[in-house]
Residue frames as qw, qx, qy, qz and C-alpha x, y, z in Angstrom:
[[0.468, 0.182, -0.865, 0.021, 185.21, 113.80, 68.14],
 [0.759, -0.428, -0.094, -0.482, 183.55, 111.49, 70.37],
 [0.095, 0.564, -0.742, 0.349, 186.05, 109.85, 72.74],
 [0.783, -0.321, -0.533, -0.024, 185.67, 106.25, 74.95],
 [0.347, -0.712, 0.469, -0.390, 186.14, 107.27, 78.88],
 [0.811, 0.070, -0.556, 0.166, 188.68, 104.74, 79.80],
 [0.125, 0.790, -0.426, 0.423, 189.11, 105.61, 83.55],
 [0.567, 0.138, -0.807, 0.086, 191.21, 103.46, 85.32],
 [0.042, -0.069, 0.645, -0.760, 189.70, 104.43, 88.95],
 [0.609, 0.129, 0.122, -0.773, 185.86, 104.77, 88.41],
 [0.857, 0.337, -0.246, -0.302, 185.94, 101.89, 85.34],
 [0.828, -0.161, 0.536, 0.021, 186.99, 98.18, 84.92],
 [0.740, 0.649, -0.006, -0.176, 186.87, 98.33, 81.59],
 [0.857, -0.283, 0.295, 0.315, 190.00, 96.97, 80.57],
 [0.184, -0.231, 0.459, 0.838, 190.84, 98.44, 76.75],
 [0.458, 0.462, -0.256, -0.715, 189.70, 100.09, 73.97],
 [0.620, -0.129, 0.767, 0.098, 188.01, 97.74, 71.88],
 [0.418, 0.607, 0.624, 0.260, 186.77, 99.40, 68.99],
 [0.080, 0.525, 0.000, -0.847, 186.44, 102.28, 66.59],
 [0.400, 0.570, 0.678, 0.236, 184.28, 103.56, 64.56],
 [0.067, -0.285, -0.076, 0.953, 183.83, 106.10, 62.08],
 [0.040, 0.682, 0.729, 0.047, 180.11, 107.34, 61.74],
 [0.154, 0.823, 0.275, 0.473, 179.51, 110.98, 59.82],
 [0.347, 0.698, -0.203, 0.593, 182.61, 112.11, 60.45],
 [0.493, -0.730, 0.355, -0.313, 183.14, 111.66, 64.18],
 [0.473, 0.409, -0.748, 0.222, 185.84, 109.38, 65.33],
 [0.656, -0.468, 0.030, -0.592, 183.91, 107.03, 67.91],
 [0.370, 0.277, -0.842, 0.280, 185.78, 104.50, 70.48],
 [0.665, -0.389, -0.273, -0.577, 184.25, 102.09, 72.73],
 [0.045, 0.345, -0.879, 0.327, 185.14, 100.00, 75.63],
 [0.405, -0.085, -0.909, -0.049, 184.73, 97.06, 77.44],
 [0.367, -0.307, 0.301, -0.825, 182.30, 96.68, 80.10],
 [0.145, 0.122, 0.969, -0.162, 180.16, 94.10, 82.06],
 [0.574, 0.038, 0.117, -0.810, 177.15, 92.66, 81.71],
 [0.259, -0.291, -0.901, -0.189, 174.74, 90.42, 82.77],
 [0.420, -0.169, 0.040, -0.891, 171.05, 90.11, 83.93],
 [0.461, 0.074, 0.831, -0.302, 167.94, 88.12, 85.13],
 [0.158, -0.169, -0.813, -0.534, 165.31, 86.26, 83.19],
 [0.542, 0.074, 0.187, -0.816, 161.56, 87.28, 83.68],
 [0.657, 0.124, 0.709, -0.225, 158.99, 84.87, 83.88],
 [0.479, 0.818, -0.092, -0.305, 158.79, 85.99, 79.59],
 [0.860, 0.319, 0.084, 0.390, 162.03, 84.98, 78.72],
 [0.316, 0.805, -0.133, 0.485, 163.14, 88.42, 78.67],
 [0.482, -0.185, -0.362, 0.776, 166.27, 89.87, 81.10],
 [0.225, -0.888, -0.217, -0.338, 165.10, 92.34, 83.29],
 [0.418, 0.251, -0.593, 0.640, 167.89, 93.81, 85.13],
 [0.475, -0.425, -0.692, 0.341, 167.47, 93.59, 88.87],
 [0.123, -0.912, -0.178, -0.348, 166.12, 96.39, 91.13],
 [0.578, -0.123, -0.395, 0.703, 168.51, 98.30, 93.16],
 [0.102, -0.990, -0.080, 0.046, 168.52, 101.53, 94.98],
 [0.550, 0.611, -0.045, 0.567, 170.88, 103.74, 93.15],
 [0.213, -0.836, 0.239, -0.445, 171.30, 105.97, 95.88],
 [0.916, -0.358, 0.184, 0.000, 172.94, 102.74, 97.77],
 [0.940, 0.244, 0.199, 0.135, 175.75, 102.55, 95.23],
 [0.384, -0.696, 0.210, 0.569, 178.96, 103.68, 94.61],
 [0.266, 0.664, -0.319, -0.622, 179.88, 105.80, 91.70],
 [0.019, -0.466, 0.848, 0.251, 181.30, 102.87, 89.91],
 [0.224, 0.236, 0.933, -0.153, 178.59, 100.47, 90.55],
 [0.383, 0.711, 0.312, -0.500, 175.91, 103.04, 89.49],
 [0.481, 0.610, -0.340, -0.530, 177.82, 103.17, 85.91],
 [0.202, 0.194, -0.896, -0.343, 177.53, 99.81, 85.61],
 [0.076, 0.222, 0.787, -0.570, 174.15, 99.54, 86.68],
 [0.862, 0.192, 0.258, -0.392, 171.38, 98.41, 85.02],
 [0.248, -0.396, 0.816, 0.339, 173.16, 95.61, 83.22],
 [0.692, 0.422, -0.215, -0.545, 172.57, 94.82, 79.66],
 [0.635, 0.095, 0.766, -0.040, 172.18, 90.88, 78.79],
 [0.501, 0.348, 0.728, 0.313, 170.65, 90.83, 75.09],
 [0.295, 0.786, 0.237, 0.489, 170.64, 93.96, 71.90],
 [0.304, -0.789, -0.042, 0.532, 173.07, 96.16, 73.55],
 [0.205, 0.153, 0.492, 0.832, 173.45, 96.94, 69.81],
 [0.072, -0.748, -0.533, -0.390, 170.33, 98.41, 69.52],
 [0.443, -0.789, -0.180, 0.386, 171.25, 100.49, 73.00],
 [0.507, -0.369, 0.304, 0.717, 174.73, 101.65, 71.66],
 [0.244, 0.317, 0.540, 0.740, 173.30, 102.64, 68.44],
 [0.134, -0.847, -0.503, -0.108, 170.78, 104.54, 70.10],
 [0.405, -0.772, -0.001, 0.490, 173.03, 106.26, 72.73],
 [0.451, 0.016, 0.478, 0.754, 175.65, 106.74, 69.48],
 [0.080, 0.632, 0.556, 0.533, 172.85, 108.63, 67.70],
 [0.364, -0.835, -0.412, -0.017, 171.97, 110.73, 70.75],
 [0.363, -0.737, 0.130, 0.555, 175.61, 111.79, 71.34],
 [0.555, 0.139, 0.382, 0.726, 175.67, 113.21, 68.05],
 [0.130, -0.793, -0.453, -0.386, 173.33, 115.24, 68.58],
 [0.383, -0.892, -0.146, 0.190, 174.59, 116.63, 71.61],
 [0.491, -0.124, 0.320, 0.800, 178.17, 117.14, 69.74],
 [0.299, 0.527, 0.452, 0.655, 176.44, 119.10, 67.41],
 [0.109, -0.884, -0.139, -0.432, 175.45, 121.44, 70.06],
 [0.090, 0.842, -0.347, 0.404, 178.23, 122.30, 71.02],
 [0.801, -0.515, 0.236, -0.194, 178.47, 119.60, 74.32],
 [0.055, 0.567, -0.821, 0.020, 181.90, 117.61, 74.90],
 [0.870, -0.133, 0.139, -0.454, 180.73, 114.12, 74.64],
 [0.072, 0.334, -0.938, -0.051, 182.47, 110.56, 75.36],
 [0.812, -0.124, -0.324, -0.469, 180.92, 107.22, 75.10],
 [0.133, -0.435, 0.839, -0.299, 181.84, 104.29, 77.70],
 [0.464, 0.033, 0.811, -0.354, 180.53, 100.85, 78.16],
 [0.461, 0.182, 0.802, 0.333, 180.60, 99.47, 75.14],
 [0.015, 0.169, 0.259, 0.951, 178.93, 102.78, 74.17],
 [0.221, -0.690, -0.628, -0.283, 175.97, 102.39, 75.83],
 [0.410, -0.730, -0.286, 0.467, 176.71, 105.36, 78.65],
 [0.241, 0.825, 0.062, 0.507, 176.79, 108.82, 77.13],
 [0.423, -0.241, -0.270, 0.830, 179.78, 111.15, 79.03],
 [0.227, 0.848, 0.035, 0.477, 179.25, 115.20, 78.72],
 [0.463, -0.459, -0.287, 0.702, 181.82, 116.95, 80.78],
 [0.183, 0.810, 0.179, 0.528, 181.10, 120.70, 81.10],
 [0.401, 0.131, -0.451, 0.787, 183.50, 123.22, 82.92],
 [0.159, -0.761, -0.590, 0.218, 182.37, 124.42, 86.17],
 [0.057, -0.236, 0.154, 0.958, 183.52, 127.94, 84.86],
 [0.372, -0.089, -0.447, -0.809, 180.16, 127.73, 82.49],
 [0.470, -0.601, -0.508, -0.401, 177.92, 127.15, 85.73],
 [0.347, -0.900, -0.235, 0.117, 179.00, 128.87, 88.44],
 [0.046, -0.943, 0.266, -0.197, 181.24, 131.95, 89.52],
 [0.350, 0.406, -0.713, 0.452, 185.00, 131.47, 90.95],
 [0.008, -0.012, -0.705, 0.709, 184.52, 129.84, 94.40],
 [0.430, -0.105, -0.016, -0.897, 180.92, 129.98, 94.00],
 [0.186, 0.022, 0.980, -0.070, 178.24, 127.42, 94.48],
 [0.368, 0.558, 0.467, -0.579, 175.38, 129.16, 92.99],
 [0.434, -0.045, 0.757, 0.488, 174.39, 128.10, 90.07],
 [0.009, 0.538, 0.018, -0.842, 174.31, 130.83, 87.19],
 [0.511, 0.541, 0.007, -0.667, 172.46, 131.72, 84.23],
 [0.392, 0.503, -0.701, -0.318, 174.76, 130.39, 81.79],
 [0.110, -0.079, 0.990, -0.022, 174.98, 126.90, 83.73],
 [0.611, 0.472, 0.417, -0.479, 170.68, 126.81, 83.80],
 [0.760, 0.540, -0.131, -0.337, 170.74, 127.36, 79.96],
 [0.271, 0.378, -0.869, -0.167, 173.32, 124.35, 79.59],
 [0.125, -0.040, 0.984, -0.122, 171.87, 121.94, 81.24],
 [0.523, 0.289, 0.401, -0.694, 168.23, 122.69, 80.34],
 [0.694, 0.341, -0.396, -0.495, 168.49, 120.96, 77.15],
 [0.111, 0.360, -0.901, 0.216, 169.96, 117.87, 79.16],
 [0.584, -0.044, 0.323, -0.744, 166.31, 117.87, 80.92],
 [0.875, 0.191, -0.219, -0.386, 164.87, 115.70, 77.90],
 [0.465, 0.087, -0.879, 0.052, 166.63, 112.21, 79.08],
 [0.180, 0.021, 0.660, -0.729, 164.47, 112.80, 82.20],
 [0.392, -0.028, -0.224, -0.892, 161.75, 113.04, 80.15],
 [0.851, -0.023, -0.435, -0.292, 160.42, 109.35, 80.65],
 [0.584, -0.676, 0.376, -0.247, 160.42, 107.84, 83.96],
 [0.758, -0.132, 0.603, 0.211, 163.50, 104.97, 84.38],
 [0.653, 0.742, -0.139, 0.061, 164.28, 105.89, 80.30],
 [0.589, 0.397, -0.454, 0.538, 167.88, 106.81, 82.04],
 [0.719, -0.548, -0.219, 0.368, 169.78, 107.03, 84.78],
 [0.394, 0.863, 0.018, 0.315, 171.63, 110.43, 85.35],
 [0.745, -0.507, -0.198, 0.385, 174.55, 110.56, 87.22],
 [0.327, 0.815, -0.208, 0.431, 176.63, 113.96, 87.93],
 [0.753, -0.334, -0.086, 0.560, 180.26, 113.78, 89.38],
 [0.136, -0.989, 0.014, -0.048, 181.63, 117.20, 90.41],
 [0.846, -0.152, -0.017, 0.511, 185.00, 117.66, 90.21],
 [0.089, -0.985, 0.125, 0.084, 187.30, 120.83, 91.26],
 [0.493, 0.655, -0.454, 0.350, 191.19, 121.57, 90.88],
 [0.760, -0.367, -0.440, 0.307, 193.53, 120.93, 93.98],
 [0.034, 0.498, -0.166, 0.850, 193.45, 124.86, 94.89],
 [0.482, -0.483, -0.025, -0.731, 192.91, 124.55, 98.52],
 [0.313, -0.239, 0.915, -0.092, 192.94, 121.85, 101.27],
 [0.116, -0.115, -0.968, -0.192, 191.40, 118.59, 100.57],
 [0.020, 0.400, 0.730, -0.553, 188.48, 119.61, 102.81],
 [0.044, 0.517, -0.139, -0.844, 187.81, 122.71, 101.14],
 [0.338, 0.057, -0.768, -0.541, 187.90, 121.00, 96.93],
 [0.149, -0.245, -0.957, 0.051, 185.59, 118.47, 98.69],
 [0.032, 0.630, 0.494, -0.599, 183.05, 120.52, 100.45],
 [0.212, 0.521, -0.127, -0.817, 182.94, 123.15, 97.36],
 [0.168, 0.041, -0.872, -0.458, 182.35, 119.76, 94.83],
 [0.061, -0.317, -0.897, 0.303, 180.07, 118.57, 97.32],
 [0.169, 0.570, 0.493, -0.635, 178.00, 121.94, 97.25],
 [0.166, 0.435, -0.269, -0.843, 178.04, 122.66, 93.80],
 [0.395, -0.087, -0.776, -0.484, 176.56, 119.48, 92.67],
 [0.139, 0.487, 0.698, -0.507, 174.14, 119.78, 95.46],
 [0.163, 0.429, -0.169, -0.872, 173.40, 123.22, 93.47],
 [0.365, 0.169, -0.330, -0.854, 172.97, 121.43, 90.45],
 [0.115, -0.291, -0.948, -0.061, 170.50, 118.37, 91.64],
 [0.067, 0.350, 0.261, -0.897, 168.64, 121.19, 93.20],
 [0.227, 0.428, -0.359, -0.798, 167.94, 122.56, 90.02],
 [0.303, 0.092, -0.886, -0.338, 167.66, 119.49, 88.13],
 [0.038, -0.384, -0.916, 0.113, 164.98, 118.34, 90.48],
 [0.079, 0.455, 0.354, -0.814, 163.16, 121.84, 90.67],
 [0.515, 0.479, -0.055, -0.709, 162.17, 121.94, 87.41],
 [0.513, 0.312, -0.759, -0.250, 162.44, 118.11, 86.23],
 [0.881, -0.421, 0.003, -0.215, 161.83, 114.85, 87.74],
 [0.396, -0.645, 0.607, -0.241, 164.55, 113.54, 90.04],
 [0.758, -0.564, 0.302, -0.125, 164.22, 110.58, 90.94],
 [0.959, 0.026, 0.199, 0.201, 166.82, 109.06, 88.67],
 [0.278, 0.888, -0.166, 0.326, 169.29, 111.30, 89.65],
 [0.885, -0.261, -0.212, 0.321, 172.40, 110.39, 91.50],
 [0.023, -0.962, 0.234, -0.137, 175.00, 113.42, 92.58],
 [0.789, -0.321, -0.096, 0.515, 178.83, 112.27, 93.75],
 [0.148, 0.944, -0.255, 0.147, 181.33, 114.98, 94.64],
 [0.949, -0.084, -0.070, 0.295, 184.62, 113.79, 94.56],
 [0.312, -0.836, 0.307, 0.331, 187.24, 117.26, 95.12],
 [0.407, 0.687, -0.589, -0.126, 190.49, 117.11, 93.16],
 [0.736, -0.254, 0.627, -0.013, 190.48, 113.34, 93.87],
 [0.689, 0.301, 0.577, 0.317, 190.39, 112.52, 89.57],
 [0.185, 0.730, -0.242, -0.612, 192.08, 115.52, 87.71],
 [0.820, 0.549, 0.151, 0.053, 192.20, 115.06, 83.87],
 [0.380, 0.709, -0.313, 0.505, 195.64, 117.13, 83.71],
 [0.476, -0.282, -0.434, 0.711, 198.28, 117.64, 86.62],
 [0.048, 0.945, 0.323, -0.017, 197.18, 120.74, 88.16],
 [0.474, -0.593, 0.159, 0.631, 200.10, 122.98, 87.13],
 [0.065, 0.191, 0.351, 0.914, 198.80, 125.29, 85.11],
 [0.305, 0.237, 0.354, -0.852, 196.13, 127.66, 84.87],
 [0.638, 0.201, -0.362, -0.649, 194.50, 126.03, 82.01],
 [0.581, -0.123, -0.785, -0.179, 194.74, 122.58, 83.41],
 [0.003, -0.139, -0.736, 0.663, 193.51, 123.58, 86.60],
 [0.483, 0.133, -0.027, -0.865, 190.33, 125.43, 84.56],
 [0.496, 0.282, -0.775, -0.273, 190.21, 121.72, 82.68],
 [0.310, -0.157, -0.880, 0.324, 189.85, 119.65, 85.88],
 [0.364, 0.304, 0.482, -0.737, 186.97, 122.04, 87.66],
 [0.342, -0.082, -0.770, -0.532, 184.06, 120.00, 85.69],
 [0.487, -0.087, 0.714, -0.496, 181.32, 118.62, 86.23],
 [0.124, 0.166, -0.887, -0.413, 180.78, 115.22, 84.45],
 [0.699, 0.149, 0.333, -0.615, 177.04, 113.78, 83.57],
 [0.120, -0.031, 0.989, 0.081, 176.73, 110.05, 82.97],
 [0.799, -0.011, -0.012, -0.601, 173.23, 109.04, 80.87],
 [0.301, -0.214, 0.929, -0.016, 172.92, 105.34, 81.97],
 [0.446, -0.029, -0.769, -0.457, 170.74, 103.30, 80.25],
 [0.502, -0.131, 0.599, -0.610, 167.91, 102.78, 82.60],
 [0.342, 0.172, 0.918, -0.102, 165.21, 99.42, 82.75],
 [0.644, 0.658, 0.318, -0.226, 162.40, 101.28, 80.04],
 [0.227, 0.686, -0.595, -0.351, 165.76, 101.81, 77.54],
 [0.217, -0.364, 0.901, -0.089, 166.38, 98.02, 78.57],
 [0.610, 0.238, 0.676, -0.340, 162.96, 96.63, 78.23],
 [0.394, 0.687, -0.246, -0.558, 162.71, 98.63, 74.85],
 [0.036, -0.459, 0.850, 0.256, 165.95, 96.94, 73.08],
 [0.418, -0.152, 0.875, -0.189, 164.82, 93.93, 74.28],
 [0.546, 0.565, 0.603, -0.136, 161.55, 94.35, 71.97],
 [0.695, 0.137, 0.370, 0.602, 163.81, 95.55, 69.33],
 [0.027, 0.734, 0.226, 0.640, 162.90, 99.26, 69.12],
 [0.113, -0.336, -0.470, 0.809, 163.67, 102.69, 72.03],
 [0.074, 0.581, 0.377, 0.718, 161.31, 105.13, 71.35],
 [0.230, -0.398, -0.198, 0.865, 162.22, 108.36, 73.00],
 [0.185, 0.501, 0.345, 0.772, 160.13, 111.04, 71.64]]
């Protein structure tokens, strides 16, 4: 299944407003903002910002979509089936146009580690291709640990593992539309009181945003990613 991230800290979004079912996945969308400028064309071009200026929240609403955010959603929809099919936990948010994947940090690094391991490399390397085209997307990755430990501690070990994986992500990709937040055991999915919802809550969550060449695309009525 493909799930809508409704979360009430990070997101406005008020409710679920939809579902759909599309070959056999069970697909839920939410609300979300949007508006934009007009170019000298006619067309909305969403304003420039520096992403690296922005808080978490802002950055996932950020490029804002103005006209065919059907054509977006149906893209991004199409793209997280694909990654369901291999194997990737995927939600949709903002009206569907913002692909989720959350992957435990148990499948990229060691207990307590920050060094990111074989296994995590070959997950995220297929993640590469939304980089592939400059401004195509925005990638944003929020780190998130259990609440083993002080506050300092969860923080500092979120803080170094998603250093780890921009690192990475820029070492053998292009960067610049990459954004990192570590946020410690500030947003658990589960109370931590257990051992399986403590494994649950050490994640680390990657946001594809719809960037200004997705936007411009639409706009002329066609993405083409290849």
């Amino acid at each position: 299944m493909i799930y809508c991230r409704n979360n009430n800290t990070l997101l406005k979004a008020l409710a679920l407003i939809a579902v759909l079912i599309i070959g056999g996945y069970e697909v839920a969308f939410c609300a979300g903002k949007n508006n934009a400028k007009k170019d000298a064309n006619n067309i909305e071009t969403p304003k420039a910002v520096d992403i690296y200026e922005l808080s978490l929240e802002d950055n996932l609403y950020t490029p804002e979509i103005e006209r065919n955010g059907d054509i977006i959603s149906t893209f991004q929809l199409n793209q997280a089936r694909e990654l369901k099919k291999k194997g990737y936990n995927v939600e949709l948010m903002r009206n569907g146009e913002v692909i989720v994947i959350s992957i435990l940090s148990g499948q990229l690094f060691a207990p307590n580690d920050t060094v990111l391991n074989d296994l995590g490399r070959l997950t995220l390397k297929p993640l590469l291709k939304f980089l592939s085209k400059a401004d195509m997307y925005k990638m944003i990755l929020v780190m998130h640990t259990d609440n083993t430990g002080s506050e300092s501690y969860t923080k500092n070990l979120s803080q170094s593992r998603v250093d780890a994986v921009f690192s990475w992500i820029e070492s053998c990709s292009m960067a610049d539309y990459v954004v990192p937040y570590a946020l410690g055991a500030e947003e658990p999915l589960f109370p931590n009181n257990s051992i399986e919802n403590r494994k649950m809550n050490r994640r680390l969550e990657i946001y594809l945003v719809p960037g200004i060449l997705m936007i411009k695309q639409a706009q002329n009525g066609k993405i083409d990613f290849k």
